[in-house]
C-alpha positions in Angstrom: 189.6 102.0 -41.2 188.2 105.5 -40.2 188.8 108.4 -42.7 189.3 111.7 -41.6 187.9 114.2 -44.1 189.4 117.9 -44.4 186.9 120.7 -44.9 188.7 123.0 -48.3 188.4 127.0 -47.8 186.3 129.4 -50.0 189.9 130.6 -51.8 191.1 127.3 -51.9 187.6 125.9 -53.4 187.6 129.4 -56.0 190.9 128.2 -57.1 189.8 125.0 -58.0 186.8 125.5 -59.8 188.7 128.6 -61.7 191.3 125.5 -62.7 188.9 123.1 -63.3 187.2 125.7 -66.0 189.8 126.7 -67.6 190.9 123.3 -68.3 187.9 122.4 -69.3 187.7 125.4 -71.8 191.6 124.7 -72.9 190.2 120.8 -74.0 187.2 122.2 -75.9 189.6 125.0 -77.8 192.1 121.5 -78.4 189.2 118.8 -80.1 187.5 121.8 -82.3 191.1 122.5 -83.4 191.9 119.1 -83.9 188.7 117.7 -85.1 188.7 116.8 -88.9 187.1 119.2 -91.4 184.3 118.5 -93.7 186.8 117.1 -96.7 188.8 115.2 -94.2 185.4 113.2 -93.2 184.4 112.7 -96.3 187.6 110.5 -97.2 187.9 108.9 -94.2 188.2 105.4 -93.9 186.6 103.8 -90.9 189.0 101.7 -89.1 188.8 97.6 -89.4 187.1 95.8 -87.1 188.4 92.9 -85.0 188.0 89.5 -86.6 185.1 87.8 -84.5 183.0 91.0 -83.8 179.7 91.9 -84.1 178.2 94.4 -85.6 176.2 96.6 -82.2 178.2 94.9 -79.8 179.5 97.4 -77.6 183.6 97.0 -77.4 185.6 96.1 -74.4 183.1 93.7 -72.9 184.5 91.9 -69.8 185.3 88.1 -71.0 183.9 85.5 -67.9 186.3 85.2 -65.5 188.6 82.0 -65.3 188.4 82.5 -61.6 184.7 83.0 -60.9 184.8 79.3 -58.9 187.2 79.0 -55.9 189.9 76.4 -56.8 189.8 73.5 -54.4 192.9 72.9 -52.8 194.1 69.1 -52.7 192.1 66.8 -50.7 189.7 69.1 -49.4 187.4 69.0 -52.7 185.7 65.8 -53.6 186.9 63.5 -56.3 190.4 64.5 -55.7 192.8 61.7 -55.9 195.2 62.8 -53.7 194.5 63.9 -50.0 196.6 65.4 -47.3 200.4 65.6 -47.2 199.9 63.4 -50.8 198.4 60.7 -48.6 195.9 58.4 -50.6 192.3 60.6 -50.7 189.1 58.6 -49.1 187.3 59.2 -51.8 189.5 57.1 -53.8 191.0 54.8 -51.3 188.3 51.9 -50.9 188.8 50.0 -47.9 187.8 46.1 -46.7 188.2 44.3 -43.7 188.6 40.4 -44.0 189.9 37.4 -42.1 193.5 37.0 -41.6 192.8 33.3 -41.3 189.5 31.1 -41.3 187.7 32.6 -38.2 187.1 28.9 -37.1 190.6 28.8 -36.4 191.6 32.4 -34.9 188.7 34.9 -35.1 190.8 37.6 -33.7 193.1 38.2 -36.8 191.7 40.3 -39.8 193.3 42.2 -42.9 192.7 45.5 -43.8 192.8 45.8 -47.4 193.0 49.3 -49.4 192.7 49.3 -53.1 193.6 52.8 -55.3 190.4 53.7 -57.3 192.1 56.8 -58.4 193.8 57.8 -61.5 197.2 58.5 -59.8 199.5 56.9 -57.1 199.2 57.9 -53.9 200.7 57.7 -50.3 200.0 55.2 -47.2 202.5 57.0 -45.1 201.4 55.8 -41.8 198.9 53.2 -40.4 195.3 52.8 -40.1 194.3 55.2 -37.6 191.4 53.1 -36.0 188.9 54.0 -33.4 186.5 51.5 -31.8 182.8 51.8 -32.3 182.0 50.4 -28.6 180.7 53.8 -26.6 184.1 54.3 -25.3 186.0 55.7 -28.5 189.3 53.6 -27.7 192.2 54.0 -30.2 193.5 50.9 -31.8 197.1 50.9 -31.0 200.0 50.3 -33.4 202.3 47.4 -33.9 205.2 49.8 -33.9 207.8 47.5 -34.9 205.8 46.9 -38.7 206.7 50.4 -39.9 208.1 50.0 -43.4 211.3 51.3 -44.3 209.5 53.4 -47.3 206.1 54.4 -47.3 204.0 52.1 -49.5 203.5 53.6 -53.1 199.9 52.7 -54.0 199.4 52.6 -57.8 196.1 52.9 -59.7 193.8 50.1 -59.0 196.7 48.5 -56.6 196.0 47.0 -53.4 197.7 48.0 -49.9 197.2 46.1 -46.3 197.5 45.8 -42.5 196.9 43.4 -40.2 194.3 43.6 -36.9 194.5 42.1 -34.0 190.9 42.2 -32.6 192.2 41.5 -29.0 194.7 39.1 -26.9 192.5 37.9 -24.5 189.4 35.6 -24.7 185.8 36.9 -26.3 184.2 37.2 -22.9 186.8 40.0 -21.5 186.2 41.9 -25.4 183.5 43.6 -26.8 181.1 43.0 -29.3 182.4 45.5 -31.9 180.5 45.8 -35.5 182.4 48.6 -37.4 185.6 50.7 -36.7 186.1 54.2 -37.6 188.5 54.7 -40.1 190.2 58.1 -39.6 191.6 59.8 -43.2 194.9 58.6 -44.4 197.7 60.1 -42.8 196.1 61.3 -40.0 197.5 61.0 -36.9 195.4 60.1 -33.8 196.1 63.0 -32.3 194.0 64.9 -35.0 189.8 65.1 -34.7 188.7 66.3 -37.7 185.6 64.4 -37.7 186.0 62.8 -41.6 186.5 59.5 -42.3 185.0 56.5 -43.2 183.1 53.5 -41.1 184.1 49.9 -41.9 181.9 47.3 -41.5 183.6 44.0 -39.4 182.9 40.8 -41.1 180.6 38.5 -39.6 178.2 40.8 -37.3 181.0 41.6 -35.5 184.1 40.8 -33.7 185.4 40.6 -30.1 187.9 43.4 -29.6 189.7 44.0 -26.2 191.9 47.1 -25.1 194.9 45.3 -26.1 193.9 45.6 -29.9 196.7 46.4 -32.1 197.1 47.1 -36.2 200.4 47.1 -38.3 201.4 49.7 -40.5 200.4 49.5 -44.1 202.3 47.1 -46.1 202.6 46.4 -49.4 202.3 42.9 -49.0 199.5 40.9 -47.5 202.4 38.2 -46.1 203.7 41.8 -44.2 200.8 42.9 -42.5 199.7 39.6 -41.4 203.0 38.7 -40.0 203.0 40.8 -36.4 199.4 39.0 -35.7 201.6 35.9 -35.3 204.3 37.3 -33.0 203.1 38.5 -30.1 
């Protein structure tokens, strides 16, 4: 912001430093009349001290400020238990993926398992948001008919899941896929924030196709599985 700055004239300045004198000659004439006389300091009592003080310390010393550290605000600091929109926090939300069923049966079915390292519940208000590590960035799609009618209510050291469907075709029309990006909870896939975690496929890897779907996260194991069996 620019200040603009108004030169005073000479009368104006005169009357100012005539003020400023005599006031300062009026506050002299007020402490020498007010001041205590020889008998006065000779009785007085100097006033107490504060309980704590020391004796040289000069008085009014600024105590350290409570704020001298920014305060994180939730989910953006690390170690906080709860992340975004009171979503489960990565840093506390440890995630595994496993078979759905022995791989020598059906190797294109795997759970998703989230356990609650935290001290405090947290949220799984949506579903894994999932993005294929193949060169191509695809988005695993969402069994939209596994939404729970609640968001799932993870407890301390609880455990959450959803099901994968690695792909609905045969191995040779999928891709050899080793990890999957795991974008932070309640994110949508919409949202590029470039956090998140990388989960490691079991087995060297899996055969995913472009028809690859995941279910919402359940609070059961029985629940997430369940839409792998129904297409």
């Amino acid at each position: 912001m620019m200040h603009t700055y108004r030169h005073r004239t000479t009368a104006a300045r005169t009357r100012t430093l005539a003020f400023l004198s005599l006031t300062a000659a009026a506050l002299l004439a007020t402490t020498t009349a007010c001041g205590p006389g020889a008998d006065d300091k000779a009785g007085a009592t100097a006033p107490p001290k504060p309980a704590g003080s020391t004796p040289g310390a000069a008085s009014g010393a600024p105590s350290p400020s409570a704020s001298s550290s920014p305060v994180p605000r939730p989910g953006e600091a690390e170690g906080e238990p709860v992340g975004k929109n009171n979503n489960c926090s990565d840093e506390y939300a440890h995630v595994s993926v496993e078979w759905a069923v022995p791989p020598a049966k059906d190797d294109s079915k795997l759970l998703l398992t989230v356990v609650n390292t935290g001290p405090r519940a947290c949220l799984l208000t949506t579903y894994p948001v999932l993005r294929i590590k193949d060169g191509h960035g695809r988005l695993v799609a969402v069994f939209e008919n596994s939404r729970p009618q609640t968001p799932v209510v993870l407890g301390p050291g609880k455990e959450a899941y959803a099901g994968l469907l690695a792909r609905q075709g045969s191995k040779t029309a999928g891709t050899l896929t080793t990890d999957l990006a795991l974008a932070p909870h309640g994110q949508s896939p919409e949202e590029n924030t470039g956090e998140g975690t990388l989960l490691q496929l079991p087995s060297g890897g899996v055969y995913m196709d472009g028809k690859a779907r995941v279910t919402y996260w359940q609070s059961t194991s029985e629940n997430a599985a369940s839409p792998l069996f129904t297409r």
